[in-house]
C-alpha positions in Angstrom: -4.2 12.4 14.1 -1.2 14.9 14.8 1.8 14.4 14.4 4.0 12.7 17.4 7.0 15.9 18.2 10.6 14.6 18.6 10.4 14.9 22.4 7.1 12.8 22.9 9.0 10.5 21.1 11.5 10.7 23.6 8.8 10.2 26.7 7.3 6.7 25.4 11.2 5.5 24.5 11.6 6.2 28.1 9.2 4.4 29.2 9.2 1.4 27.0 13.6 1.0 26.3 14.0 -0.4 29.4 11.0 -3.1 29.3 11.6 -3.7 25.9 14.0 -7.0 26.2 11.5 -8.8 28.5 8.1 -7.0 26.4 7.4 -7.8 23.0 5.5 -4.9 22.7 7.8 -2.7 24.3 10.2 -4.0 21.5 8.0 -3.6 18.9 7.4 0.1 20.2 11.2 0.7 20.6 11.6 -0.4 16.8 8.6 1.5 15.2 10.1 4.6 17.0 13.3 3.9 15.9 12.3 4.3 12.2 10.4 7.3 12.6 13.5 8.7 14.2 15.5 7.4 11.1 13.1 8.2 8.7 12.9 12.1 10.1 16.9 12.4 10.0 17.2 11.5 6.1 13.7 13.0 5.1 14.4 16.2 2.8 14.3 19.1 5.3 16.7 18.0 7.4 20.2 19.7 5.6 24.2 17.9 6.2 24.7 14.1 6.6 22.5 11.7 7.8 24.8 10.9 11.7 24.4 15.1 12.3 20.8 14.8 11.6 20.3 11.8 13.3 22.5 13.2 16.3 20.4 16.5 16.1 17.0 14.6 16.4 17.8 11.7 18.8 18.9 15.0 21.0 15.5 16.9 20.6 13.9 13.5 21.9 16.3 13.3 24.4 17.3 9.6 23.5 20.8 8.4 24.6 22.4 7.0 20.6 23.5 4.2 22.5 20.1 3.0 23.4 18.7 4.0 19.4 21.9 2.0 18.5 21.0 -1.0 20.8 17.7 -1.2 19.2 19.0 -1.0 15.6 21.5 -3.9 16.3 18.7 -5.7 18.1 16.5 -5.4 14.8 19.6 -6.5 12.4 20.1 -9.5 14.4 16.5 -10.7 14.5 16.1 -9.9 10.6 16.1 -13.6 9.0 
């Protein structure tokens, strides 16, 4: 399987964000893409702190960081 780029990441986050609080898959899809986001910015290519990489990556996708941030709280407050 090939790789998913950064902005067809962006494309199904599009689609799925805004379903995702009424759509358990959606939100299950909104997390899963959320760690591969994470994971990319602290992987070890990616050079300077973790925000900047995350920043750059989230803008290649073309994924507002308030919506990646909404799904990161959502997952911290669901966590038992």
């Amino acid at each position: 399987m090939d790789r998913l780029e950064n902005e067809d990441i962006g494309l199904i986050w599009a689609r799925h964000f805004p379903k995702r609080a009424n759509s358990d898959t959606s939100n299950s899809l909104c997390l899963t893409l959320a760690m591969i986001l994470r994971g990319r910015a602290i992987s070890p290519g990616m050079y300077g702190n973790w925000d900047k990489s995350l920043q750059q990556i989230l803008t290649q996708a073309g994924i507002p960081r308030e919506q990646f941030d909404t799904v990161e709280s959502d997952a911290k407050q669901r966590a038992p």
